[in-house]
C-alpha positions as CSV (number, residue, x, y, z in Angstrom):
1,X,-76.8,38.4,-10.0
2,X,-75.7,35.4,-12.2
3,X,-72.2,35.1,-13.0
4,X,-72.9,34.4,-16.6
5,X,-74.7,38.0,-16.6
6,X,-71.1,39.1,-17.3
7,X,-69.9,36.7,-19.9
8,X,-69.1,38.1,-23.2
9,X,-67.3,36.7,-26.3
10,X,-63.4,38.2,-26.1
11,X,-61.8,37.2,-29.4
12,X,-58.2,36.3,-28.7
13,X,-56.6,38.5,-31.4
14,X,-58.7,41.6,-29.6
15,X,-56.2,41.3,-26.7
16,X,-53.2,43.7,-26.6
17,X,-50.0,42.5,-26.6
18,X,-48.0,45.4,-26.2
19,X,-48.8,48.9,-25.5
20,X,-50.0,51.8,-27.6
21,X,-46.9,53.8,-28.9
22,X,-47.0,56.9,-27.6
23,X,-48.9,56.3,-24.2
24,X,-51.6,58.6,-25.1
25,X,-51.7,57.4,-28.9
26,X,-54.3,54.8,-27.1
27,X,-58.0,54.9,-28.1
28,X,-60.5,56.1,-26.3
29,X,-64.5,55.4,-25.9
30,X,-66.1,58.2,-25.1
31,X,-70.0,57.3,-23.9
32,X,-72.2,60.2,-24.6
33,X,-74.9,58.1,-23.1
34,X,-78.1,59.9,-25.1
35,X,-75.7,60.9,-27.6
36,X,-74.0,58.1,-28.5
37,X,-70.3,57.3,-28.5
38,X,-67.0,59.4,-29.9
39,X,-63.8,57.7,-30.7
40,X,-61.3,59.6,-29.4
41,X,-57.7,59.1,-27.9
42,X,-56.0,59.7,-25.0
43,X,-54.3,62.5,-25.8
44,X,-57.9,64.5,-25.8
45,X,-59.1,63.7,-22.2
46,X,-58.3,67.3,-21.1
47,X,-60.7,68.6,-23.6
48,X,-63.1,66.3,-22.5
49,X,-63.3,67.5,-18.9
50,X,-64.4,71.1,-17.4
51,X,-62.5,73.1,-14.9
52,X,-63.4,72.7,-11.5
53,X,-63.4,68.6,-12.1
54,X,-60.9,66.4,-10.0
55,X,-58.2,63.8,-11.9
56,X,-57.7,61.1,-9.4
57,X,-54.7,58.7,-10.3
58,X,-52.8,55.1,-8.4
59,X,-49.7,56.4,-7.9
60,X,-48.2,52.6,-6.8
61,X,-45.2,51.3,-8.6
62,X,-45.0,47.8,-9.8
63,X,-43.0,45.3,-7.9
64,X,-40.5,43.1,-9.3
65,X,-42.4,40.3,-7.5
66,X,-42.0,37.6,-10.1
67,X,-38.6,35.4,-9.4
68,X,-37.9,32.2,-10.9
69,X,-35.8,29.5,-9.2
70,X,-34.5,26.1,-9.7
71,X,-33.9,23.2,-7.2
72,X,-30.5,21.3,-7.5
73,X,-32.6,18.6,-8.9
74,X,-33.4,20.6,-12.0
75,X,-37.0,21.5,-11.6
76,X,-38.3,25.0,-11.6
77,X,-40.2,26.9,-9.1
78,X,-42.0,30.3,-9.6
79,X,-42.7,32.4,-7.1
80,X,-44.9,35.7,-7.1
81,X,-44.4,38.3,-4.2
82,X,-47.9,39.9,-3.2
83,X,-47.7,41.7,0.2
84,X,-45.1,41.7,2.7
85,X,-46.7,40.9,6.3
86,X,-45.8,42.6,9.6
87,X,-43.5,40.2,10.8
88,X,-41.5,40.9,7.9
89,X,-42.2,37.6,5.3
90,X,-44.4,37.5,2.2
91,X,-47.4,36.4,1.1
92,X,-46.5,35.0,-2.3
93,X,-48.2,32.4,-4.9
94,X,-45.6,29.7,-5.3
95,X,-45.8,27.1,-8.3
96,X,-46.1,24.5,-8.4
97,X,-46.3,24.4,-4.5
98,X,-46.9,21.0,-3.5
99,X,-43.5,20.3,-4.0
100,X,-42.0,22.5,-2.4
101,X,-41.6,21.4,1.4
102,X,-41.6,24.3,4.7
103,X,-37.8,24.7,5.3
104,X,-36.6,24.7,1.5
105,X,-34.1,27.3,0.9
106,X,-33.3,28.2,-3.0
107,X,-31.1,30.7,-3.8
108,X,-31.7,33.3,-7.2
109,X,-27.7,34.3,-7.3
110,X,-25.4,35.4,-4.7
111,X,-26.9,38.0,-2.9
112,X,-30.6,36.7,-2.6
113,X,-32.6,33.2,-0.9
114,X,-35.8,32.2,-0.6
115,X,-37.1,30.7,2.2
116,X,-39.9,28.6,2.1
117,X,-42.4,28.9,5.0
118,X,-46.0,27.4,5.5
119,X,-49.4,28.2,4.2
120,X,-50.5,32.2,3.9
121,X,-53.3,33.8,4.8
122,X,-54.9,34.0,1.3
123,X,-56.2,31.0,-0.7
124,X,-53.7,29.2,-2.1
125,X,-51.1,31.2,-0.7
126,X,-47.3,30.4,1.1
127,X,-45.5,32.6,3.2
128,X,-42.2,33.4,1.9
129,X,-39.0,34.9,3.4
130,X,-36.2,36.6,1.1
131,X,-32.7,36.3,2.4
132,X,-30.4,39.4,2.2
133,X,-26.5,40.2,2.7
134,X,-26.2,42.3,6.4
135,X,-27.0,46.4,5.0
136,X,-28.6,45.2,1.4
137,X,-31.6,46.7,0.5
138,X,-34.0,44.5,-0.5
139,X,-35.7,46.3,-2.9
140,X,-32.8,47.1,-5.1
141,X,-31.6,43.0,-4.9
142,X,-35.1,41.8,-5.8
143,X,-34.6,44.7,-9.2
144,X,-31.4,42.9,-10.1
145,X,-33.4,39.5,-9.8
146,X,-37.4,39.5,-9.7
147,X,-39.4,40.9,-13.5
148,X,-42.4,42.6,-13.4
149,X,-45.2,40.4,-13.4
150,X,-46.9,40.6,-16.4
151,X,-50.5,39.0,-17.0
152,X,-50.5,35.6,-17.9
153,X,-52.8,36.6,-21.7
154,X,-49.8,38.3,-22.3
155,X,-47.3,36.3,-24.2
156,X,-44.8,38.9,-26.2
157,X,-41.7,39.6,-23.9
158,X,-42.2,43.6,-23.0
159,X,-39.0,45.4,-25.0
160,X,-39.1,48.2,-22.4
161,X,-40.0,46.8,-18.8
162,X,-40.9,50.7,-17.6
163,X,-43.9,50.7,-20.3
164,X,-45.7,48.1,-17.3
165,X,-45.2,51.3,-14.6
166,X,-47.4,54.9,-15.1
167,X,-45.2,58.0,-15.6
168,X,-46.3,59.0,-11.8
169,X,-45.4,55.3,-10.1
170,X,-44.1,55.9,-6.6
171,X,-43.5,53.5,-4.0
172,X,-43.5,49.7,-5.2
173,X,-46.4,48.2,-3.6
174,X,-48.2,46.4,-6.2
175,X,-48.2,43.2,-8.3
176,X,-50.1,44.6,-11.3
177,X,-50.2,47.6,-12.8
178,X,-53.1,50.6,-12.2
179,X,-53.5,49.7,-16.3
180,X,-55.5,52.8,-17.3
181,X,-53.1,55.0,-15.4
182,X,-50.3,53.4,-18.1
183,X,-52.3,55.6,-20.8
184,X,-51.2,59.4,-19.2
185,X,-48.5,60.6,-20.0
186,X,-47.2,64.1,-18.5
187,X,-48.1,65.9,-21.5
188,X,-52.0,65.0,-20.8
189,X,-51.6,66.0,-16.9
190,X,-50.4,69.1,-18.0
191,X,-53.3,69.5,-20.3
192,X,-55.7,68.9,-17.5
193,X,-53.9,71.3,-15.1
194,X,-54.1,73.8,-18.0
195,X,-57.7,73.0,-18.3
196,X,-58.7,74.0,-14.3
197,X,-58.6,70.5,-13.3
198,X,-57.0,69.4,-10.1
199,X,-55.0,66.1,-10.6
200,X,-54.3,64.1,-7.1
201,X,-53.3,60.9,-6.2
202,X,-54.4,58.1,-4.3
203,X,-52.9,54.5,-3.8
204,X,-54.4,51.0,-3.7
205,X,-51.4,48.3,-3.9
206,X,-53.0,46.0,-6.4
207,X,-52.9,42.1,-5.8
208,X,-55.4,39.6,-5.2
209,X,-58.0,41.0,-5.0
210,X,-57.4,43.1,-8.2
211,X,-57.3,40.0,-10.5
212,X,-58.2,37.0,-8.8
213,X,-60.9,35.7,-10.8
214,X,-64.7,35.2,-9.7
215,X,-65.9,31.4,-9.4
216,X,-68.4,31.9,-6.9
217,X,-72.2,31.3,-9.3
218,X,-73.4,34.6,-7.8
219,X,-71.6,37.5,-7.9
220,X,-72.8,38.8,-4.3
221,X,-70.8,35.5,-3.1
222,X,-67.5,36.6,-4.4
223,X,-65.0,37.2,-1.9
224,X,-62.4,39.9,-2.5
225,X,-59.1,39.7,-0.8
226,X,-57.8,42.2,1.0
227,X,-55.4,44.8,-0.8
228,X,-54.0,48.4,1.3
229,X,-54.9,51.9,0.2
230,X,-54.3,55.2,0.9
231,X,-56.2,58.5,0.0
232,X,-54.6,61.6,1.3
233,X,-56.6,64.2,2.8
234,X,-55.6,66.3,0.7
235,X,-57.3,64.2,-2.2
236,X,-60.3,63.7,0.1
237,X,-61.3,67.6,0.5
238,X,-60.5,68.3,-3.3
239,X,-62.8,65.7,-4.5
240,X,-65.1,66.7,-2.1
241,X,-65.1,70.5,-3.0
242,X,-65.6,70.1,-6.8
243,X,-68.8,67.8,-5.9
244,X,-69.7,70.8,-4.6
245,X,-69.3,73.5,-6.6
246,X,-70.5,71.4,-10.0
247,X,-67.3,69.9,-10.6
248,X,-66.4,65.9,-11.4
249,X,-64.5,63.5,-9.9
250,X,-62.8,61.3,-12.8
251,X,-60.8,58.0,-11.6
252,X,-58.1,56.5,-13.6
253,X,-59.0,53.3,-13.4
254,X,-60.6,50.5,-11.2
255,X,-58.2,50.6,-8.3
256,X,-58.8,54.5,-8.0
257,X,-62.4,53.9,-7.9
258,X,-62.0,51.2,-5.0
259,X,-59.1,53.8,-3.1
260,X,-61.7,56.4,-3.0
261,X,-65.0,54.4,-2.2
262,X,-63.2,52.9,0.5
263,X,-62.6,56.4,2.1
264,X,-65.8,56.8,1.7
265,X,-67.7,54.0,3.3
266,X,-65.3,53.2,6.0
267,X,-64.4,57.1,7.0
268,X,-60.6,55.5,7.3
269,X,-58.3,57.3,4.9
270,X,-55.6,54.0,5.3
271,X,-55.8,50.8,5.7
272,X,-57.0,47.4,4.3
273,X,-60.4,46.8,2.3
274,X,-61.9,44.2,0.8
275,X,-64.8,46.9,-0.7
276,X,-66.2,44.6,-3.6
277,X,-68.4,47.1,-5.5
278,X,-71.2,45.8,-7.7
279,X,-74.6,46.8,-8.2
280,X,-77.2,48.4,-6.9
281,X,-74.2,51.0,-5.3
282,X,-74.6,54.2,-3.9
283,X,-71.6,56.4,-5.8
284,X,-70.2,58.6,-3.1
285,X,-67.1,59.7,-4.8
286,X,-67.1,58.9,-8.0
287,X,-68.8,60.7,-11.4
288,X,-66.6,59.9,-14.2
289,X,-64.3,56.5,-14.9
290,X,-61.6,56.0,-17.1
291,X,-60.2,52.3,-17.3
292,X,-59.7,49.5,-19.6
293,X,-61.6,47.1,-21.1
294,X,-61.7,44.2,-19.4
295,X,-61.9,40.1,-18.8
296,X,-65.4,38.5,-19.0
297,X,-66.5,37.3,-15.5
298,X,-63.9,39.6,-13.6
299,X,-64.9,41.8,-10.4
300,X,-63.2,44.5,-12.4
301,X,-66.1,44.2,-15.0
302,X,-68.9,44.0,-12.2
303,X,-67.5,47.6,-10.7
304,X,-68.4,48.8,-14.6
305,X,-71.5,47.7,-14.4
306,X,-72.2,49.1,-11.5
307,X,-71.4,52.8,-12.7
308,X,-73.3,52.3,-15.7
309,X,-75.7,49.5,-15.7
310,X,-76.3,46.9,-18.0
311,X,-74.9,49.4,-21.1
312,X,-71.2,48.2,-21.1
313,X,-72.6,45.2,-23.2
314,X,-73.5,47.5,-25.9
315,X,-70.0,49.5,-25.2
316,X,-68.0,46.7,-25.5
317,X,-69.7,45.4,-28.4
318,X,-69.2,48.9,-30.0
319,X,-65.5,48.4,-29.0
320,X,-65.0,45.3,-30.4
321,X,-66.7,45.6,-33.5
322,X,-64.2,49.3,-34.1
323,X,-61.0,47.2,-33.6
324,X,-60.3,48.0,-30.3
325,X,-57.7,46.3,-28.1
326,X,-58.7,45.2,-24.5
327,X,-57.1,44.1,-21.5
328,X,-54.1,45.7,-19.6
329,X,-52.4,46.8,-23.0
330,X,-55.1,47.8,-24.6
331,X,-57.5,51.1,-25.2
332,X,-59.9,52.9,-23.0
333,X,-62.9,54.2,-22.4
334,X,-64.3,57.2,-20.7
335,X,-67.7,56.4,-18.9
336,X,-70.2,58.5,-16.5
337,X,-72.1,57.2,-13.9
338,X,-75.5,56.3,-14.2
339,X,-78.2,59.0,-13.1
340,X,-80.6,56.5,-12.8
341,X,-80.2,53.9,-9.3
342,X,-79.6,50.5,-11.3
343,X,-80.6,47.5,-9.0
């Protein structure tokens, strides 16, 4: 497939600068496929599933991975935390790089440094070590220094940093937020619960190969980086037993979606994938997505199509031409897989 098959014209004042107000106040596209589509919200999903299905949500927690440093000589340096390694540094994108020599220490206050190693493992990437007092944690001194990382479309100042986490973030792995998971709010769990559906969670720590965009002319020549996940058994035999007994399995969002497929193809219920789903796929988990709406050309867009073919076109043109808001602030849709094997 040709890049340019997933181009599409995003006007600039369609994308979201700040979040919906409440959560679940956010729109939703409901695809009826035969039927049409219904304009919804958020606050409906649990009347729009049946007992027996399965809610699957990222329960990763945002990092505070962005920190911003100067060098006595005035200049700036930005550095983005993506994944700490085994020996204890971090992978991180550093800007602008070139300038910034193996050996350089800066400090970001009193109680944090950053030192400055060589090249990562990712493209682009430098391997980072932060600097602690003897007994600090590090978590809680990269809070009082690092921000949450928004994306770089978004250029209002987020009032309320906790409206970039879902109300069931956990452990801070990732560098982006699970977006369509920002929609729920516990109100709407509890309306799914009520409904017979199972909510469980999953994790996939988003970073690289989340949002790294596609350059590659064909899509089958994109190379995703590899991001950690982990899908409890619990999750595993839960999905598994409403596929069997006539139930769904409905993903918040992309990174879900690549959490459970890689359980699925690899038999591993942790680890590392670089699972790049795109069609023709053969769905082994999934039935039902929620997520956002998303950038032209992105992997994120591919996965779409390959749940429902060549018909996002027509959704997001239906989206765009209703006023809805796209990107990681922006409104949902609610889409089922294909019946048909799209190739």
């Amino acid at each position: 497939m040709d890049l340019t098959e997933f181009d599409y014209d995003l006007p600039e004042q369609a994308i979201a600068q700040r979040p919906a107000e409440p959560r679940d106040a956010a729109r939703l596209l409901v695809d009826r496929g035969a039927e049409g589509v219904e304009h919804r919200t958020v606050a409906d999903l649990p009347s729009l599933l049946r007992p027996g299905d399965v809610v699957v949500v990222n329960t990763t927690r945002v990092l505070p991975a962005r920190l911003h440093l100067r060098k006595d000589t005035g200049g700036e340096v930005e550095v983005l935390l993506l994944e700490r390694t085994p020996a204890g540094a971090w992978e991180a994108l550093v800007r602008p790089s070139r300038r910034v020599k193996p050996g350089t220490v800066l400090g970001a206050g009193s109680d944090l440094a950053v030192r400055f190693g060589g090249a990562g493992s990712g493209d682009g990437t430098r391997l980072v070590e932060l600097e602690v007092p003897d007994g600090a944690d590090e978590l809680a001194v990269l809070d009082r220094h690092g921000a949450v990382p928004l994306p770089p479309y978004i250029t209002v100042p987020l009032d309320d940093p906790r409206r970039y986490q879902t109300v069931f973030a956990d452990r801070p792995e990732s560098v982006a937020a699970p977006t369509a998971g920002l929609h729920l709010t516990p109100q709407v769990l509890d309306g799914c619960r009520a409904a017979g559906v199972r909510v469980a969670p999953v994790e996939l720590a988003v970073g690289l190969g989340t949002f790294r965009p596609m350059s590659a002319a064909k899509v089958e020549d994109h190379d995703m980086h590899a991001e950690r996940y982990r899908v409890p058994i619990e999750t595993v035999e839960a999905c598994r037993r409403a596929r069997a007994t006539g139930g769904r399995v409905v993903a918040i969002g992309t990174t879900t979606v690549r959490a459970l497929e890689s359980a699925a193809v690899s038999g591993e219920l942790a680890g590392r994938t670089e699972l790049f789903i795109h069609r023709p796929w053969t769905w082994q988990m999934v039935d039902l997505l929620m997520t956002n709406f998303h950038l032209p050309r992105s992997s994120l867009l591919v996965l779409v199509d390959a749940l429902v073919g060549p018909r996002w076109r027509e959704l997001y043109a239906t989206a765009l031409a209703s006023g809805y808001r796209f990107l990681s602030f922006g409104d949902a849709m609610l889409v089922a897989r294909t019946t048909e094997q799209v190739s």
